[in-house]
C-alpha positions in Angstrom: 9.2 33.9 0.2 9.1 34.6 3.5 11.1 38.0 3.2 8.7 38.7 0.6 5.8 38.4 3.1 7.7 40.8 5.5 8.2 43.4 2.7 4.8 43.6 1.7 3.8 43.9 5.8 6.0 47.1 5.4 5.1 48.6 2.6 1.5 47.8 3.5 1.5 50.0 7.2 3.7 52.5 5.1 0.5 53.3 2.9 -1.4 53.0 6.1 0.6 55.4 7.6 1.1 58.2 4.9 -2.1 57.6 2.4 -5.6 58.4 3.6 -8.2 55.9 4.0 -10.3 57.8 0.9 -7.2 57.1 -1.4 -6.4 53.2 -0.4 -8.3 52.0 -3.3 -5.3 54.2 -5.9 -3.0 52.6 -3.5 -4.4 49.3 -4.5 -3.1 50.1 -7.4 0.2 51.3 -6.8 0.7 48.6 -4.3 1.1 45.5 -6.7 2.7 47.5 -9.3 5.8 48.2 -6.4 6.1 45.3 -5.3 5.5 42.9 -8.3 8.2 45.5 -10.0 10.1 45.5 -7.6 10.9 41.4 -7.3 11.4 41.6 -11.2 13.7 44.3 -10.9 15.8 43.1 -8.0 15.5 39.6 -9.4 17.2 41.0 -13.2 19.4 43.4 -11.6 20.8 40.2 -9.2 21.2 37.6 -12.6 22.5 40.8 -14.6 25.6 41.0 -12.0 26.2 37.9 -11.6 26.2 37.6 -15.5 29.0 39.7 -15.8 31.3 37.4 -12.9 30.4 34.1 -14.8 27.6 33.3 -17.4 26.7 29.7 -15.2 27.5 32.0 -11.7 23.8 34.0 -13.5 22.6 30.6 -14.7 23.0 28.6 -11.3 21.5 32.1 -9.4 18.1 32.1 -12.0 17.7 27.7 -11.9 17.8 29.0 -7.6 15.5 31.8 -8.3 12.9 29.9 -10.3 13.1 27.1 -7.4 12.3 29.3 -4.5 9.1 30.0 -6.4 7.8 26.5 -6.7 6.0 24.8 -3.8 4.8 21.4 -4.9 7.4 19.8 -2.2 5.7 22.0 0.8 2.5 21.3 -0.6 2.9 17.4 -0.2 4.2 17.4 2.9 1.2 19.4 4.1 -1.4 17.1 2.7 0.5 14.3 3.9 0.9 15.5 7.4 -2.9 15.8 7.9 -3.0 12.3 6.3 -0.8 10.7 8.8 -3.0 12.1 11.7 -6.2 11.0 10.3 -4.3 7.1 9.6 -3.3 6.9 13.2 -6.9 8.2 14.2 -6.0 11.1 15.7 -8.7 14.0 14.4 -8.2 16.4 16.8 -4.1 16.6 15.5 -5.7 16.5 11.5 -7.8 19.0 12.2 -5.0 21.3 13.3 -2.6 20.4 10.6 -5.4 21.3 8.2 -5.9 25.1 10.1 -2.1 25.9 8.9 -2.9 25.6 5.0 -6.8 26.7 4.8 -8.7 29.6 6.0 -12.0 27.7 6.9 -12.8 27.0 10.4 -11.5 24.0 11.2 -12.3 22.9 15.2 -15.6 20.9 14.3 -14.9 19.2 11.1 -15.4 15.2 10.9 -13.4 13.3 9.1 -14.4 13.5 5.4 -14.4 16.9 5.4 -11.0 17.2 6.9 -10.3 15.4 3.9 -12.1 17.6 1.5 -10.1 20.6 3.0 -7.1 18.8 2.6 -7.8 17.0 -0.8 -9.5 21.0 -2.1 -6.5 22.5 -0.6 -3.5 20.5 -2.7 -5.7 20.9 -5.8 -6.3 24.7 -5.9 -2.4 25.3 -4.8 -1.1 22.9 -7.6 -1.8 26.4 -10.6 -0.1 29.3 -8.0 2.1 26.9 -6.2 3.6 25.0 -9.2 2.0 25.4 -12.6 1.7 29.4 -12.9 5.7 30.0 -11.4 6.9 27.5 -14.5 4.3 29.1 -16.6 6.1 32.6 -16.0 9.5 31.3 -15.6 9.6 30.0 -19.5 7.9 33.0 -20.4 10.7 35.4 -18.4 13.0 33.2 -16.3 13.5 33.8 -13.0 12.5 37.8 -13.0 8.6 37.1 -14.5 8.9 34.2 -11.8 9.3 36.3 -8.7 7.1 38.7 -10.1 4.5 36.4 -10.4 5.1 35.2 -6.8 4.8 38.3 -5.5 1.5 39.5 -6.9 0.3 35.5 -5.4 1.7 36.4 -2.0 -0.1 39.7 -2.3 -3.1 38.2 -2.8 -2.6 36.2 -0.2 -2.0 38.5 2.7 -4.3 41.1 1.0 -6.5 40.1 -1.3 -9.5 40.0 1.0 -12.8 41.4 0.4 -13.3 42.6 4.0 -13.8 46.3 5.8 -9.7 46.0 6.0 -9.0 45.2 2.5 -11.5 45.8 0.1 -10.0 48.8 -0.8 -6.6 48.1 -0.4 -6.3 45.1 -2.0 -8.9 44.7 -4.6 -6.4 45.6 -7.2 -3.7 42.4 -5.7 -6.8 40.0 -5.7 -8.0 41.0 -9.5 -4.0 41.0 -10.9 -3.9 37.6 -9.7 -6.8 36.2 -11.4 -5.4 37.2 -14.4 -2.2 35.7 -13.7 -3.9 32.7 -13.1 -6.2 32.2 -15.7 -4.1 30.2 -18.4 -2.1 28.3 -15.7 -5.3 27.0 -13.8 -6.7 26.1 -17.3 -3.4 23.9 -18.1 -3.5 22.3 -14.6 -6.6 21.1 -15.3 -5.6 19.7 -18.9 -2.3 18.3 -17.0 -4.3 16.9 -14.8 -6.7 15.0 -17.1 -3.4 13.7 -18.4 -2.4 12.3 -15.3 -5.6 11.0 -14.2 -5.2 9.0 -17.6 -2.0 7.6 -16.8 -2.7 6.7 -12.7 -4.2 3.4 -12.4 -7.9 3.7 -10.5 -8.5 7.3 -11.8 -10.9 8.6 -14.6 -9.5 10.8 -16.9 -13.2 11.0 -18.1 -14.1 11.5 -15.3 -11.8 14.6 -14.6 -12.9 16.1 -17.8 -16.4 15.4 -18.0 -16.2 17.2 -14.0 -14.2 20.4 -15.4 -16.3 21.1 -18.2 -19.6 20.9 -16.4 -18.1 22.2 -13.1 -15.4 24.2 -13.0 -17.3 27.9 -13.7 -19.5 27.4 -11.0 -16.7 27.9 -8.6 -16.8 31.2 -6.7 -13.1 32.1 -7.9 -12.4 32.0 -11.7 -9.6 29.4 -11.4 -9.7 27.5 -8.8 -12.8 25.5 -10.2 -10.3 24.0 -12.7 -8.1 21.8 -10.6 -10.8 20.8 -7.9 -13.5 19.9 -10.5 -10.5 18.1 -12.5 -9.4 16.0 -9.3 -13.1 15.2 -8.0 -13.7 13.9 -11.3 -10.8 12.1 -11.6 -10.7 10.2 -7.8 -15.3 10.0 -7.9 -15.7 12.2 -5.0 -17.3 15.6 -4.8 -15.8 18.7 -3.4 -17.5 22.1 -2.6 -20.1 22.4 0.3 -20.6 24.4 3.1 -17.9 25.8 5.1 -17.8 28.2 8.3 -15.0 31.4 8.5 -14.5 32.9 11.5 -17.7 31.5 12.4 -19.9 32.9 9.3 -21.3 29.8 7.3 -20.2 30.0 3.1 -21.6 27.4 0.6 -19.0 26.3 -2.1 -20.4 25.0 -5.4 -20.2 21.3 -5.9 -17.0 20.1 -8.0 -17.8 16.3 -9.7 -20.1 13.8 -8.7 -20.7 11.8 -5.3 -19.9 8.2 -6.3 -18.8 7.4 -2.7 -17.3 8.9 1.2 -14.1 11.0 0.9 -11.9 8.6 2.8 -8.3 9.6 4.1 -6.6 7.8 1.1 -7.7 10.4 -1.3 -5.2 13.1 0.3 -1.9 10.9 -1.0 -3.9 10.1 -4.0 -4.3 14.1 -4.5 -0.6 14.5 -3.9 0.4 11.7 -5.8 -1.2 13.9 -8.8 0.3 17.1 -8.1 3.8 15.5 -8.2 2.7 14.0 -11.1 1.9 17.5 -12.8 4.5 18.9 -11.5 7.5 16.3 -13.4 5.2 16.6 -16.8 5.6 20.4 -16.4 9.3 20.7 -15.8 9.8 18.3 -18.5 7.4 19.9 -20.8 8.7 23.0 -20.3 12.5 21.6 -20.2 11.6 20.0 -23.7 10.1 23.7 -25.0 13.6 24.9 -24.0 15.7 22.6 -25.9 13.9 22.7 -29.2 13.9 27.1 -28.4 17.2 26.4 -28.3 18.1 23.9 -31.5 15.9 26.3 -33.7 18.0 29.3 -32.5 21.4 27.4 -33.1 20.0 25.8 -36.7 
C-alpha cells in the first residue's frame, strides 16, 4: 500500500501541475477513476499472466493480492501498542502512539480519552481495513480488492474538506462512502455477533446502541462499528475533539454505564480479530458452496 500512497502523491502534483485550479473539482473526478482503474487493471493484467505460466502460480499471486489489502494484523498491534503505554503508566508515550493512527490532537488528552481515540480508532478501521477488502474480494478477487483499496487510500490522503482539497478530492471522499456503505452495515451485524459470543459483552447492548446511534455520526459509516462496540463493552464514544487546534464535537455512540479504562483497547481488538476469522470463514464457506453448485 505504500507504493500506492506514492502513486497517488504523483499523480496528485501532476494535476496540480498541468490542470488549473478552476478545473480541480473535474479532476476530482478523473482522479479516482485513474487510479481505482488503474489497481484493477494492473491487478487482472498481473493474475492474467501469471495464469497463463501456472493456474496456482495466478491463484497463490490473487490469495497475496487480497492479503496486502487486509489490515486487521496492523490494526491490533496499533491499539495494542498505545495499550501497553498506558499499562505501564506512561501517557506521554500513549499519547504519541495514538497521534500515528488518528488525526485529532493528541498532546493534552487524559487517559480515558486516549482510550476513546484508541478504542474509536480500531472500530471505525475494522469496515475499510478488514470487512470492505473481503467484501470486494468475493465480489471480484483480488482486482475489485485493490480497487477498493485504492479509492480508501484516496480518501485518506485526499479526501479532506479543506481550502486544499475540497475540490480535489470531494469526488475520492464521496466514492468511498459508497464503497463503504454495505460493509460498515455488516461490521456492525458481525459485530453484534461477536459481542454475543465474548463473555462480559452485550450483544443487546451493541444493537440496541447501533440502531439508536449510529446515523447520528458525522460520516455515514463509521457510526456503525463505534455505536456497535460502545454498546457492546457500556462505554460511550463521541465527544469533543481538537484538530490542529480547532475544537469538533462528535455525536455520542451508546450509553455511559462507566470510565473508559485501558482494558477496553484489547477488548476492542479482541473483537476486530473476532470479525475478522467470522469473515474469512464466511466468505471461505460462500466459496465452497459457489463452487459445489457450479460442479453439481
Amino acid at each position: 500500500m505504500v507504493g500506492m500512497g506514492k502513486a497517488i502523491s504523483r499523480i496528485e502534483a501532476a494535476i496540480r501541475r498541468l490542470v488549473p485550479p478552476h478545473r480541480f473539482k473535474l479532476a476530482g473526478v478523473v482522479l479516482p477513476l485513474l487510479v481505482a482503474g488503474g489497481a484493477f487493471a494492473l491487478s487482472l493484467g498481473l493474475i492474467r499472466l501469471l495464469a497463463q505460466i501456472s493456474p496456482w502460480l495466478a491463484a497463490a499471486a490473487e490469495v497475496w493480492l487480497i492479503w496486502t489489502t487486509i489490515a486487521a494484523k496492523g490494526l491490533k498491534d496499533a491499539g495494542m501498542e498505545v495499550f501497553r503505554h498506558l499499562k505501564n503508566q506512561d501517557l506521554p508515550a500513549a499519547r504519541r502512539s495514538l497521534s500515528m493512527i488518528v488525526g485529532r490532537d493528541t498532546a493534552h488528552l487524559d487517559t480515558p480519552n486516549v482510550v476513546r481515540g484508541a478504542v474509536e480508532t480500531i472500530a471505525e478501521n475494522i469496515v475499510d481495513g478488514v470487512i470492505s477488502p473481503l467484501f470486494y474480494a468475493l465480489l471480484g478477487g483480488a482486482p475489485l480488492a485493490m480497487a477498493y483499496r485504492a479509492i480508501n487510500t484516496l480518501d485518506s490522503m485526499v479526501g479532506y474538506k479543506n481550502e486544499k482539497y475540497i475540490d480535489l478530492g470531494w469526488a475520492s471522499a464521496r466514492l468511498d462512502d459508497v464503497a463503504n456503505y454495505v460493509p460498515a452495515r455488516l461490521t456492525g451485524l458481525l459485530l453484534i455477533a461477536a459481542a454475543k459470543c465474548t463473555s462480559g459483552l452485550s450483544a443487546k447492548g451493541a444493537l440496541h446502541s447501533m440502531k439508536r446511534d449510529a446515523r447520528a455520526h458525522p460520516s455515514p459509516n463509521s457510526g456503525f462499528p463505534e455505536s456497535a462496540v460502545a454498546g457492546a463493552l457500556g462505554i460511550q464514544l463521541g465527544g469533543e475533539n481538537v484538530y490542529h487546534g480547532v475544537s469538533s464535537f462528535r455525536a455520542y455512540m451508546g450509553e455511559r454505564t462507566r470510565e473508559l479504562e485501558p482494558a477496553d483497547i484489547p477488548t476492542t481488538a479482541a473483537l476486530l480479530i473476532w470479525v475478522s476469522n467470522a469473515a474469512v470463514l464466511i466468505g471461505t464457506l460462500f466459496l465452497l458452496l459457489w463452487f459445489l453448485i457450479g460442479v453439481l
